[in-house]
C-alpha positions, 0 to 999 in steps of 0.5 A: 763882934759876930756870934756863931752862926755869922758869916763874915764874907760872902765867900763863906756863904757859897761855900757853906751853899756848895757844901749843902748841895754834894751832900744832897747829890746823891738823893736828889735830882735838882741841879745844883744851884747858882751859887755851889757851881760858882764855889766849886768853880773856884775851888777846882785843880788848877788843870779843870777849866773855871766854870766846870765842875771836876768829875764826869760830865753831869756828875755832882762836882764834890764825886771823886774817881777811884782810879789811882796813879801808881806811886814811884815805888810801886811801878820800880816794883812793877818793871823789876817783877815783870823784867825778872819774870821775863829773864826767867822765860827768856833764859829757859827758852834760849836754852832750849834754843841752844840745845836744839841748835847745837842737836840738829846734826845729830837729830838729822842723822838719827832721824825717828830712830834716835827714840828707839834705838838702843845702842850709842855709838855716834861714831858709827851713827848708830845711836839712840835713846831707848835704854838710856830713857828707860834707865833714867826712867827706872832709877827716879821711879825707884828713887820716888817709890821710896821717897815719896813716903819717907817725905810724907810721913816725916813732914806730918811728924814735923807738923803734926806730932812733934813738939815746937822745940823738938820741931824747929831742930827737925827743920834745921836738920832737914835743910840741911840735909838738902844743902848736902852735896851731890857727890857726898851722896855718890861716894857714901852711896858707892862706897858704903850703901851699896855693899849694905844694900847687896844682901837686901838685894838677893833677899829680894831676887830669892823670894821675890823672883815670880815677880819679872822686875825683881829676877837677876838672871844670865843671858841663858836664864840662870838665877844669879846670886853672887853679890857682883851681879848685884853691884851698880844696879838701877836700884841702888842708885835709886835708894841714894838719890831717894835720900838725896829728893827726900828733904826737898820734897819734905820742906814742900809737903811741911809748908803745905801741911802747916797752911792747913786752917786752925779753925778746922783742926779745931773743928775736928777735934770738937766733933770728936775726931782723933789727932790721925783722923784730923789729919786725914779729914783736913791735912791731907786735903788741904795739903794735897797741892803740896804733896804733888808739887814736892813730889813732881819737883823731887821728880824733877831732881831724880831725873837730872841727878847726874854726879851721885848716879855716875858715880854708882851705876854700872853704865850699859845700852841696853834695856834692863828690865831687871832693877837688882842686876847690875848695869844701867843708865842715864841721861845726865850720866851718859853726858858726864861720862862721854862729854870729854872724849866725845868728836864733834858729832858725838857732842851734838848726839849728846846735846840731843839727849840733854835736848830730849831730858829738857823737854821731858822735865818741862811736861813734868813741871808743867804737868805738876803746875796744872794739878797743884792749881786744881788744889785746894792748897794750889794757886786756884783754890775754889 
């Protein structure tokens, strides 16, 4: 019969040896003794030489590395992230690739015209971008102008004001108002919205006119007031694809608003702050990474609309500075109207055009990227 502190075997004895020398590693210098490196000879993985310790080279034997192996589930979740990362890259690049091809004629034809000549004619090679990208221009600036504020202050409702039940229906009723499809918005635009739109139209021409963008006049400068002088205008199509970026740019403004801290909320209110001043002081900046982004994406959108716009605009090659007056263009109409009856040369003029709104849109996107990181909210917070 053996009492407690026996050892039965000499085994135990080396152990208990070895155990007391890695708790000692660390503050001592004294090498370890016969016995623990007999111990942790015996006790290595089987791919470590007997005799020699596990670890570095001079290192106590019972120091383990902190280098793991990835599991089997973790590198599938590697390849397939890197693999889908790259099949996005890949597929931007094939299509700008495609469309640079496909545009060459056209583009060796043009030559540095293609960017300021207005006309569009590939038939007679005469034609350019100029009119179509200032229309495209002025239809998503209208579309922002107006958006912009209708996404902010219906996001701080939704996050801010409202109550949570009366909140989830405000969400639900936004998304789907984003799943409502393109050519929906054309024809409530074309056939609804614009002959409400007509009178605001000549109000605005009447008492607006010193302002040049805002003047509807002929070609011998008379004021025009009939209401065809005001139909398929820039600013129409602006007022529908407005609506049609406004939730897309409200779900990014709502989500970005949500993430602001609660302890600063509360922090606001403790100092005495109103529910308006916490919002300026907290949510706004933090929320600043979202609001670029909705808007930049609702951007993106306004500029590639094509069915709501061509159902709308009353198409034209010429530079209109006028956004009341009938007649506009571009880019993504100009494409959907000609595509059909367009030769060979006429689709590689077409392809150029699609080339030059790829390109635009990848400086907006990029553009966005780099502000929404600089953030508090965006990808690089400090």
């Amino acid at each position: 019969m053996k009492r407690d502190d026996d050892f039965v075997t000499i085994e135990e004895v080396l152990l208990a040896d070895a155990r007391t020398d890695v708790l000692v590693a660390g503050t001592t210098e004294t090498p370890a003794s016969d016995a623990a490196a007999h111990a942790a000879a015996t006790t290595a993985p089987s791919g470590t030489p007997s005799g020699t310790p596990s670890g570095e080279p001079g290192k106590a034997s019972g120091r383990r590395s902190l280098a793991t192996a990835l599991s089997g589930p973790d590198q599938a979740l590697r390849i397939v992230g890197y693999s889908a990362g790259a099949t996005t890259v890949g597929i931007m690049l094939l299509v700008g690739l495609f469309l640079a091809v496909r545009a060459g004629d056209a583009l060796r034809v043009a030559g540095p015209s293609f960017l300021v000549e207005q006309a569009w004619s590939p038939e007679t090679q005469k034609f350019g971008m100029a009119a179509i990208l200032f229309g495209t221009f002025s239809i998503a600036l209208v579309a922002m102008v107006i958006s912009v504020p209708l996404a902010l202050g219906t996001a701080l409702l939704i996050s801010e004001i409202v109550p949570p039940k009366v909140r989830q229906f405000l969400v639900t009723m936004v998304d789907l108002m984003a799943a409502v499809p393109s050519v929906v918005f054309g024809l409530w635009g074309a056939f609804f919205l614009q002959a409400a739109i007509i009178p605001v139209s000549q109000w605005i021409s009447t008492y607006l006119a010193f302002i040049p963008i805002f003047r509807v006049d002929d070609a011998s400068g008379n004021t025009l007031t009939e209401p065809a002088a005001f139909t398929g205008s820039a600013f129409i199509a602006g007022i529908v694809v407005a609506f049609m970026v406004v939730p897309t740019q409200t779900s990014v403004m709502r989500e970005a608003f949500s993430q602001a801290p609660p302890g600063e909320r509360e922090g606001a209110f403790a100092l005495g702050s109103t529910r308006w001043g916490m919002i300026k002081a907290v949510v706004l900046p933090f929320g600043r990474g979202g609001m670029i982004g909705g808007t930049m994406l609702g951007l993106g959108r306004a500029l590639g609309e094509t069915i709501a716009v061509y159902m709308i605009i009353s198409p034209v090659f010429t530079i209109n500075w006028e956004v009341l007056k009938t007649g506009t263009n571009s880019v993504s109409a100009l494409i959907a109207l000609r595509y059909g009856e367009s030769s060979e040369f006429g689709l590689s003029a077409l392809m150029a055009a699609g080339l030059v709104l790829f390109l635009i849109t990848l400086v907006i996107n990029f553009t966005a990227s780099s502000i929404v990181a600089r953030s508090r909210s965006g990808a690089e917070t400090s």
